[in-house]
SEPADREN-822201 format. One record per residue (C-alpha): residue in one letter; x, y, z. Coordinates in steps of 0.02 Angstrom, whole numbers, plus 50000, padded with zeros to 5 digits. Layout:
# SEPADREN-822201
AXYZ
...
//
This chain:
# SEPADREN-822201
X558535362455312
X559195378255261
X557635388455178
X557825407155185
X559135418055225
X559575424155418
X558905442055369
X557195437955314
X555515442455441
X554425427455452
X552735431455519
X551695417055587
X549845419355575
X549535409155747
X547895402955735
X547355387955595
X546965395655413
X545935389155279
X547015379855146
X545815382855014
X546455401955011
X547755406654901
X548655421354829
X547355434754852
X546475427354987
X548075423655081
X548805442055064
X547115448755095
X547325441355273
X549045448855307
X548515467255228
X546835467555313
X546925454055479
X548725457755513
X549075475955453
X550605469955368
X551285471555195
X551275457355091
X552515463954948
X553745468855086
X554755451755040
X554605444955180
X553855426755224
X552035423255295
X551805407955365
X549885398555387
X549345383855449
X547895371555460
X546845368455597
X547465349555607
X549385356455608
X549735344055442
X549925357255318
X551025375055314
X550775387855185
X552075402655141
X551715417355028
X553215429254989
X553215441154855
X554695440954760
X554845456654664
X554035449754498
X552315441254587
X551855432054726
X552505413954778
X551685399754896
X552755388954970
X551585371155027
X552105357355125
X551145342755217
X551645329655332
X550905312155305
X551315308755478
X551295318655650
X550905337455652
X552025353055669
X552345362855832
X551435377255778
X551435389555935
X550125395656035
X550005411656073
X548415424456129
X549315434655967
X548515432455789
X550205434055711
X551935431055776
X553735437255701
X555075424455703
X556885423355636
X557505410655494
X558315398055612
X556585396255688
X555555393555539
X556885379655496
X556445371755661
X554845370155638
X555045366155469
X555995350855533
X554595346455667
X555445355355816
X554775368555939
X555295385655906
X555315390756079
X556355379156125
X558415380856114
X559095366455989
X560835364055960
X561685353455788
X562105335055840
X563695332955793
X564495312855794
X566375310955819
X567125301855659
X567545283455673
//
């Protein structure tokens, strides 16, 4: 899945969020938890506590944006880290868009043509 563009920051905000916040409550976190600006453009990424559901705020130059998915099955890899937030690159917030590990190394499958 190709989501955001290879020079975008993704912050991860490690540990599991409350999915009730939203707009204010979210960038609240990231200005006051994190020390972060939230209308820098770049992506900040929450999750639940049962790893079903990701959140994304972004600002986007006219007002801020959520991003929401959930899985009805299995969980994401969300890391674990001793951190409370984590900065990761594009290609890794695809993975673990797509279920994988992002500390892992993945490669593209590619199948030979019949």
């Amino acid at each position: 899945m190709k989501l955001l563009p290879n020079y975008t920051k993704v912050y991860l905000a490690v540990g599991p969020t409350d999915m009730r916040k939203s707009f204010n409550g979210l960038s609240l976190l990231i200005t006051e938890n994190f020390d972060l600006d939230p209308f820098s453009g770049d992506l900040f990424a929450f999750c639940n506590r049962r790893r079903d559901i990701i959140k994304i705020l972004y600002w986007n130059n006219s007002g801020f944006c959520i991003w929401h998915t959930r899985l009805e099955r299995d969980r994401f890899h969300w890391p674990n880290s001793e951190l409370e937030v984590i900065d990761i690159d594009a290609k890794q917030m695809s993975w673990l868009l797509d279920g994988l590990e992002i500390d892992k190394a993945h490669r593209k499958l590619l199948y030979d043509e019949i």
